[in-house]
C-alpha positions as CSV (number, residue, x, y, z in Angstrom):
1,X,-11.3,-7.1,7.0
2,X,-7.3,-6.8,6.2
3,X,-4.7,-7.8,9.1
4,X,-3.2,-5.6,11.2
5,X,0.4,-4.7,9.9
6,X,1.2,-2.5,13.6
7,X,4.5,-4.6,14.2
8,X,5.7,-3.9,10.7
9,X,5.8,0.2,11.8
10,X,8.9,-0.3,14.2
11,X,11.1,-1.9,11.1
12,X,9.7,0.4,8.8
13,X,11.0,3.5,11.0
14,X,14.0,2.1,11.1
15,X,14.8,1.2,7.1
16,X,13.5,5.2,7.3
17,X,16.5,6.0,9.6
18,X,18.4,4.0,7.5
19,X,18.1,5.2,4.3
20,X,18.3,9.0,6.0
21,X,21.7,7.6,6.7
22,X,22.4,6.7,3.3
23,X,21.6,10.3,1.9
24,X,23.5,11.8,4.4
25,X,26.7,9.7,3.7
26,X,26.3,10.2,-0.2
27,X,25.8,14.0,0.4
28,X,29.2,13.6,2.2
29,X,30.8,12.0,-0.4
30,X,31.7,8.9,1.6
31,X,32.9,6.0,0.6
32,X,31.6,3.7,-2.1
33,X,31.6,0.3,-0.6
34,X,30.2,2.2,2.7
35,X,27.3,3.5,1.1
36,X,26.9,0.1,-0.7
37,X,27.1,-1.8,2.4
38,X,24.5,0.1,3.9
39,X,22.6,-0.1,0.6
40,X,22.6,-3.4,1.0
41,X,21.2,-3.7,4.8
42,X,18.7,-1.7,4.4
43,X,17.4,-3.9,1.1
44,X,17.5,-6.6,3.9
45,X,15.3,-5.0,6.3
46,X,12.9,-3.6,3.7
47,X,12.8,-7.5,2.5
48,X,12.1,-8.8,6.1
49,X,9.4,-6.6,6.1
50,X,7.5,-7.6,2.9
51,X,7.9,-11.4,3.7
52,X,6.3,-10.5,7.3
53,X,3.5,-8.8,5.2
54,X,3.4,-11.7,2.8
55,X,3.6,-14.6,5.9
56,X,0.4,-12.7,7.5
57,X,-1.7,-11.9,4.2
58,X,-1.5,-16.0,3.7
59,X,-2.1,-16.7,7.1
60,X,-5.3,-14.0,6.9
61,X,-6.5,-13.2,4.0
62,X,-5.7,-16.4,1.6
63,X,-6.6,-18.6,5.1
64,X,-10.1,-17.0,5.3
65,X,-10.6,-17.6,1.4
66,X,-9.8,-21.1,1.8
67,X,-11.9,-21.4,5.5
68,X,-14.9,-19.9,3.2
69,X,-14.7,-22.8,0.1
70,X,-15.1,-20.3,-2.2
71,X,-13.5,-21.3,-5.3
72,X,-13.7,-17.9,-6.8
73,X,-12.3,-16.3,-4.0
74,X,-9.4,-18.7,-3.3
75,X,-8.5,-18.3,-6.8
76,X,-8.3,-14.8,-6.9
77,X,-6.1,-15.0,-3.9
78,X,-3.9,-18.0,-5.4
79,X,-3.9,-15.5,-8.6
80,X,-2.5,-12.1,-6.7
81,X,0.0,-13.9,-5.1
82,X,1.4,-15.4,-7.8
83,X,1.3,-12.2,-10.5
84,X,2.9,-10.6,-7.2
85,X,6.0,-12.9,-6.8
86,X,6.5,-13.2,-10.6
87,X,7.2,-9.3,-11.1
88,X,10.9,-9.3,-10.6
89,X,11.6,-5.4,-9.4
């Protein structure tokens, strides 16, 4: 059974509204260091988001491998989550 990620919707709808915001301010041919700066907050928020993901999947999922001794299943968790943080995106 996989957590529940129903707090994550809220700051998700609102990177949405962000990046909206972006497109509309490029369409308009705003300023560059505007559309950066909100380039920029919007990274944030999205990053926020993930390490919320990431804080619950080890406090769920790799807690319950770990809770269950099962050496293959621990590894395969210690093993996604580091091929995960080593992609560099």
């Amino acid at each position: 059974m996989h957590p529940e990620y129903d707090d994550q919707v809220s700051g998700l709808n609102r990177i949405e509204g962000q990046i909206k915001g972006i497109k509309r301010m490029i369409e308009n041919r705003r300023y560059c260091v505007d559309i950066l700066t909100q380039l920029k907050a919007a990274k944030a928020a999205l990053h926020k988001v993930e390490q919320e993901v990431l804080k619950k999947h080890m406090q769920h999922c790799l807690k319950h491998a770990v809770e269950t001794q099962n050496e293959t299943e621990i590894q395969e968790k210690i093993d996604e989550l580091m091929l995960l943080l080593s992609k560099r995106i």
